[in-house]
ROTORMAR-752115 format. One line per field, with one value per residue: residue number from 1; x negated, y, z negated of N, C-alpha, C in turn. Coordinates in Angstrom, 1 decimal, padded with zeros to 4 digits. Each point is the difference from the previous one (the first is absolute). Layout:
REM ROTORMAR-752115
nr = [NUM; ...]
n.X = [X; ...]
n.Y = [Y; ...]
n.Z = [Z; ...]
ca.X = [X; ...]
ca.Y = [Y; ...]
ca.Z = [Z; ...]
c.X = [X; ...]
c.Y = [Y; ...]
c.Z = [Z; ...]
END
This chain:
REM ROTORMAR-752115
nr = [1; 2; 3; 4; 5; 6; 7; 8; 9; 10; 11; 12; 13; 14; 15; 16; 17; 18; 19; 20; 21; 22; 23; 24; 25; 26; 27; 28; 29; 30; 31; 32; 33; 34; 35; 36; 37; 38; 39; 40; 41; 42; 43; 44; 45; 46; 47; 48; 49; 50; 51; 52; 53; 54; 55; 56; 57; 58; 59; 60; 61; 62; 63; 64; 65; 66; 67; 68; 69; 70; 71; 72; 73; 74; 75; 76; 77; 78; 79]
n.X = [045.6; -000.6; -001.4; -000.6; 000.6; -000.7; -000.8; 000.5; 000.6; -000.4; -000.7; 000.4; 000.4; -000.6; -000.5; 001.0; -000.1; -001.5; 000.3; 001.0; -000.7; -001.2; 000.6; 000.6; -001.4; -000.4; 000.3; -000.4; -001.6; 000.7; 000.3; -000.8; -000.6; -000.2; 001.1; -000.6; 000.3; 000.8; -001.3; 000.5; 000.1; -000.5; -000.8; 000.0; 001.2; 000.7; -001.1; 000.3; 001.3; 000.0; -001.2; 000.7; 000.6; -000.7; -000.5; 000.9; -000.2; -001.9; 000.1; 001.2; -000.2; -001.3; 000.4; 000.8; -001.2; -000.2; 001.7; 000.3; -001.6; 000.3; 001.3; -000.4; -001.0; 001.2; 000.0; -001.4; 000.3; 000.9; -000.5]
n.Y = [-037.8; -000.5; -000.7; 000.8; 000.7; -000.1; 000.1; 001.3; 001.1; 000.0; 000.2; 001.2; 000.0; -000.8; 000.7; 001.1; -000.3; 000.2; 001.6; 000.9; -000.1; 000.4; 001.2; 000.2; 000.2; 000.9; 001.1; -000.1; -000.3; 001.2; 000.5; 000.4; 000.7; -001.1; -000.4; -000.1; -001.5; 000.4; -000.1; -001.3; -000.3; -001.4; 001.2; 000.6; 000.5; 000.9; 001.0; 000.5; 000.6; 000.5; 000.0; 000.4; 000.5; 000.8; 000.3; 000.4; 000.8; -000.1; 000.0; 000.8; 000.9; 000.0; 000.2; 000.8; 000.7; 000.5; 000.9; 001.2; 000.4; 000.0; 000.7; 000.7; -000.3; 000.3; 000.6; 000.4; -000.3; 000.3; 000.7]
n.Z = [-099.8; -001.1; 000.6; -001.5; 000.1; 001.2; -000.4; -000.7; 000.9; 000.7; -000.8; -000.4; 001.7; 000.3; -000.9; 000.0; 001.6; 000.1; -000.7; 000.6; 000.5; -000.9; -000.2; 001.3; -000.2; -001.2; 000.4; 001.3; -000.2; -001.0; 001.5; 001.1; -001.2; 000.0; -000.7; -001.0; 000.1; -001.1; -000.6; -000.1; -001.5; 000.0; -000.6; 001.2; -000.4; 000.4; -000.2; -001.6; -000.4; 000.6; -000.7; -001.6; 001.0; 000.6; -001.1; -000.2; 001.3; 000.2; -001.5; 000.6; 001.0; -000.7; -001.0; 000.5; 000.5; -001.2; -000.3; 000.8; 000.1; -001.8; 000.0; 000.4; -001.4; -000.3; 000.3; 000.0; -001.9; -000.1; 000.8]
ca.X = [-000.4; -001.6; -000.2; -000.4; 001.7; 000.8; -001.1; 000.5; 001.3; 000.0; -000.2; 000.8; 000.6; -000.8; 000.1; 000.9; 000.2; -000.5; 000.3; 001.2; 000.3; -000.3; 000.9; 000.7; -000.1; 000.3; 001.4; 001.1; -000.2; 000.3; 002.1; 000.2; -001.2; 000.9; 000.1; -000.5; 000.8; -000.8; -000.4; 001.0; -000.5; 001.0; 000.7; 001.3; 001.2; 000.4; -000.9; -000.5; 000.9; 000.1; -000.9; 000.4; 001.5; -000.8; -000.9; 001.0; 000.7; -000.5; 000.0; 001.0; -000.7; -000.8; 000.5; 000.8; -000.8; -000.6; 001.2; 000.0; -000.8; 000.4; 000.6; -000.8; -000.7; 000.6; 000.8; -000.8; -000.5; 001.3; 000.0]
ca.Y = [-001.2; 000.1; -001.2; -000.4; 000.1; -001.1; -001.1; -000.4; -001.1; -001.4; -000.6; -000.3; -000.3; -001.3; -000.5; -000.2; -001.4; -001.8; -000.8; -000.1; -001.5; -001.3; 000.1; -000.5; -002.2; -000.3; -000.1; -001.1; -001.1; -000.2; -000.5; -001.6; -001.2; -000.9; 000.0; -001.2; -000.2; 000.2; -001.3; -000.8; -001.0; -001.3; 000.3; 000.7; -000.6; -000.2; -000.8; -001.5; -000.9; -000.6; -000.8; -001.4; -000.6; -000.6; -001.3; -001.1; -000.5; -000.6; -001.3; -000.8; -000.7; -000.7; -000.9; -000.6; -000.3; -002.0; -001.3; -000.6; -001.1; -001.0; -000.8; -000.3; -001.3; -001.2; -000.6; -001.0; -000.8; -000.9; -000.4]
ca.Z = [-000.5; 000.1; -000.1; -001.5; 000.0; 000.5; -000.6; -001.3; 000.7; 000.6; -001.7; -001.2; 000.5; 000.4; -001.4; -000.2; 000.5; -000.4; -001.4; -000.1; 001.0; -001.0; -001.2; 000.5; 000.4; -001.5; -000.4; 000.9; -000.3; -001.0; 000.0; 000.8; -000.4; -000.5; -001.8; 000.0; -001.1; -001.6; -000.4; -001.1; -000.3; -000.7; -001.5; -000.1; -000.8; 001.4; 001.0; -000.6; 000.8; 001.9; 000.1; -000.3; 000.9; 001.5; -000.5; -000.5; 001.5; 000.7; -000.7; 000.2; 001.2; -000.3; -000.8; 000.8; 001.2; -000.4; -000.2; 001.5; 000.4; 000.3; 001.1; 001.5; 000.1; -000.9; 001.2; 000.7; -000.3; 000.1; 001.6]
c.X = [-001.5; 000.0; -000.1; 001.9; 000.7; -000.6; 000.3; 001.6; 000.0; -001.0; 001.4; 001.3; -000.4; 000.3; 001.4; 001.0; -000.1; 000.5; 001.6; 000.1; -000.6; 001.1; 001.3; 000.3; -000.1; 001.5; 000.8; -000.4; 000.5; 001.5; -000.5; -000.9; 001.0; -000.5; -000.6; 000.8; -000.9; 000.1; 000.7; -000.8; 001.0; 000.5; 001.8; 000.9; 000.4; -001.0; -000.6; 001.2; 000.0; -001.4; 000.2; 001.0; -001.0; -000.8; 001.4; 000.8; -001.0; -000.4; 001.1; -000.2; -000.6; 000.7; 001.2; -000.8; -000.5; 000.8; -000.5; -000.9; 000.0; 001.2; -000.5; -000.7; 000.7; 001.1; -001.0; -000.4; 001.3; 000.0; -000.6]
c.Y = [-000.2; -001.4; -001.2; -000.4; -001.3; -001.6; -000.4; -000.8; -001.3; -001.0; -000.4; -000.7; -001.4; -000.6; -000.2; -001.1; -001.1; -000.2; -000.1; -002.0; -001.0; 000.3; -001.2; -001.5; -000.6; -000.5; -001.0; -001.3; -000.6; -000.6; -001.5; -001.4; -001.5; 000.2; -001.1; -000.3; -000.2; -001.7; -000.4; -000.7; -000.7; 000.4; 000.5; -000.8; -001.0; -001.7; -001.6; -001.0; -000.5; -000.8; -001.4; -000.6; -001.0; -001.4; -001.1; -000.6; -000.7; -001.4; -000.9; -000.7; -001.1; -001.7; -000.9; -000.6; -001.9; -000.9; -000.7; -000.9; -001.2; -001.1; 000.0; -001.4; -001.1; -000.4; -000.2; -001.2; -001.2; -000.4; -001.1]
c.Z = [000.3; 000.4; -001.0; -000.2; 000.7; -000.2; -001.3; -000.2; 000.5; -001.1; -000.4; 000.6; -000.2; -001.6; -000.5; 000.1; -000.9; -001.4; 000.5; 000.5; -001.0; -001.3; 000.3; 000.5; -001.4; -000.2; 000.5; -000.7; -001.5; 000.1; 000.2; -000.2; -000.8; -001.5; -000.4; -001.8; -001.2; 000.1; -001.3; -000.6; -000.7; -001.2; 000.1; -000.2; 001.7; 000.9; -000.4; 000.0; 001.2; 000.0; -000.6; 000.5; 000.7; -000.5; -000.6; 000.8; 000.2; -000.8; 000.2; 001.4; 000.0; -000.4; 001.3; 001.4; -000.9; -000.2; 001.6; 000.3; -000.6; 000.3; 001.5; -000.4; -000.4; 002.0; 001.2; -000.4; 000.6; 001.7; 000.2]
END
C-alpha cells in the first residue's frame, strides 16, 4: 500500500459515510415527517353541508340566547 492509496481511502471512506448518513436521514425524515392535511374548501359536497348545518345550529342558538334575555328582562321587570 502506497501512501496516495491510503489517502485515497480514507477519502472515499469519509465520503461515503456522509452521503450513506445524509441519504438516510432523507429517508427517515420522509416516514416520520407529520402529513399535513389537503386543504378543503366550502365548495365540497360534504363540507358545504356540515357548514350549512353549523350556521343553522348557530342562528338557532342565537335566536334562543334572545327568547332568554328577554325573559331574563321581563322577570326583572316584574320584581
Amino acid at each position: 500500500m502506497t501512501a496516495g492509496g491510503r489517502i485515497a481511502g480514507v477519502l472515499m471512506l469519509t465520503v461515503g459515510v456522509a452521503l450513506f448518513a445524509t441519504f438516510s436521514g432523507f429517508v427517515a425524515n420522509a416516514f416520520l415527517s407529520a402529513k399535513r392535511p389537503k386543504p378543503v374548501s366550502a365548495g365540497d359536497t360534504e363540507l358545504g353541508g356540515m357548514v350549512r348545518e353549523v350556521e343553522r345550529l348557530n342562528a338557532e342558538q342565537r335566536a334562543a340566547l334572545d327568547r332568554l334575555r328577554g325573559r331574563v328582562a321581563e322577570l326583572e321587570r316584574a320584581s
